[in-house]
C-alpha positions, 0 to 999 in steps of 0.5 A, a space after each residue: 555184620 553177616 557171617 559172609 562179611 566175618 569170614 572174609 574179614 578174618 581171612 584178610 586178617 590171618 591169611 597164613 591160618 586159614 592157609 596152615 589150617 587147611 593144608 594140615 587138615 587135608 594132609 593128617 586127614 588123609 593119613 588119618 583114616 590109615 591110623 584109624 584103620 590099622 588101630 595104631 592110634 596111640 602111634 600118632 600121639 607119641 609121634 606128636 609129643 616127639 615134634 612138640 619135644 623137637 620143638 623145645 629143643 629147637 626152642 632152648 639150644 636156638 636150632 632148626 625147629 623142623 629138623 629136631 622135629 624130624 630128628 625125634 620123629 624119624 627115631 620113632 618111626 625107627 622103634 616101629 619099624 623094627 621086626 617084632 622078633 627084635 622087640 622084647 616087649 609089645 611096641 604099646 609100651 616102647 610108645 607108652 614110654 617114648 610119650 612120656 619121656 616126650 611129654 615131661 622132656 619138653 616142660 624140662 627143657 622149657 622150664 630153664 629157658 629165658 621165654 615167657 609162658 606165651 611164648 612157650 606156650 605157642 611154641 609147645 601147643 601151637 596157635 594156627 592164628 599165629 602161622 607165619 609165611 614159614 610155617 606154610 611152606 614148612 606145612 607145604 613142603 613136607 605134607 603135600 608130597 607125603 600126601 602124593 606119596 601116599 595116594 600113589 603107592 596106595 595099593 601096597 601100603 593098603 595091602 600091607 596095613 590090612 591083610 598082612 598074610 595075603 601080601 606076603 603070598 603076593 610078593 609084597 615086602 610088608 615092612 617096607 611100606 609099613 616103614 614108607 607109611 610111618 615115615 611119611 606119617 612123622 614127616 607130616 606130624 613134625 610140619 605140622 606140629 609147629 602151628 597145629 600143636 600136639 592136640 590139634 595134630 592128634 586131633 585131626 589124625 584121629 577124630 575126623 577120620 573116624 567121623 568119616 569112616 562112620 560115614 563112609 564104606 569105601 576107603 577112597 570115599 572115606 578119604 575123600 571125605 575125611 579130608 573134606 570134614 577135616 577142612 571144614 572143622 578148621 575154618 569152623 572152628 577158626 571163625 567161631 574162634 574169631 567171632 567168641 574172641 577165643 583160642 584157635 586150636 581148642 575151638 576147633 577140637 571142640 568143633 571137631 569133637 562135637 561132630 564126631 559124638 553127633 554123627 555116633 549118636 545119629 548112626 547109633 539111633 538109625 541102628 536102633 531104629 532098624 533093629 525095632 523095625 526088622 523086630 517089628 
């Protein structure tokens, strides 16, 4: 069987993966390259622990998912939006600590519970292969207006995000789009949590827009681009997944992974051999 036959075999078969998949990595993309840029990195995967411990707690008192999701992401979001003048110490470890506590909160709260470990597991760590309708309209309904959000309010969030001292001279109210862009940034992760997984989410948010930003000098190219790779590595990933008789989400984070170290690798090698040239 051709890999054209493959592929359209799996997509028959797990419509709602291919579907999940590819709305969660065009959303985390976007946002993704704004993490990137602004090194906030540690602040996407607090807030994935946060929706994955959302989702134990869902899973042990028999409540919305989503909703406890949100709950543990918006408090979050609320520890970042706070001025620094309030914080006694750096945000690095309220987030080091909320990842933590995150992380051994949602073993706790399984570990008592009447599940089996596949279930848990599906549960804590997400299988894009085992989306259901709900998870896309979940996927749907908080990424794709958080993304239109975001692209149209793109100005002030970039103004606010990179040149902070500038965008107060023009009248810019900083914290609010800070706050804007971190709620909208937590109501992606906890939609997506669900099928993509702390990892997967982490992943997208983080790899593939620093491939793209590797590739790209202009931030809407860097954008575009990023939600293109992200595409792209999750249908990779999921077909190659399918052909090996192996897990969703860890083939596609190798996929993406691997990528990113090749195009580093590549634009480290064309750097060097400029450098002998103009030394030439």
């Amino acid at each position: 069987m051709s890999i054209l036959h493959e592929a359209v075999s799996f997509v028959q078969l797990f419509p709602e993966a291919v579907v999940c998949g590819t709305v969660m990595a065009a959303v985390c993309s976007a946002f993704g390259v704004f993490v990137v840029l602004k090194r906030i990195v540690f602040i996407s995967v607090a807030l994935s622990e946060a929706a994955t411990c959302g989702l134990a707690l869902a899973l042990v008192f028999h409540v919305s998912p989503l909703a406890c999701s949100a709950l543990l992401t918006g408090v979050v979001v609320f520890l970042l939006t706070l001025p620094e003048k309030r914080q006694h110490l750096p945000k690095d470890v309220m987030l080091g600590t909320v990842f933590l506590l995150a992380s051994s909160a949602s073993v706790l709260l399984v570990a008592q519970s009447g599940f089996g470990l596949e279930e848990i597991k599906a549960m804590l760590y997400g299988d894009l292969i085992v989306s259901s309708p709900r998870d896309r309209w979940v996927l749907l309904l908080t990424g794709v207006p958080s993304l239109a959000a975001l692209l149209l309010f793109l100005r002030p969030v970039l103004y606010a995000f990179l040149d902070r001292e500038a965008s107060l001279v023009m009248g810019i109210r900083c914290w609010f789009w800070e706050g804007l862009f971190f709620f909208l940034l937590g109501l992606v992760v906890s939609g997506a949590s669900k099928s993509g997984g702390a990892l997967l989410v982490f992943c997208v948010l983080v790899v593939v827009p620093a491939t793209a930003l590797l590739l790209a000098r202009r931030l809407w190219v860097a954008i575009g681009l990023a939600v293109v790779i992200g595409v792209a590595t999750v249908w990779v990933g999921l077909l190659t997944a399918y052909r090996a008789d192996l897990p969703s989400n860890p083939t596609i984070i190798g996929v993406s992974c691997l990528l990113l170290m090749t195009v580093s690798g590549g634009r480290g090698l064309t750097n060097a051999l400029a450098a002998m040239r103009r030394a030439c």
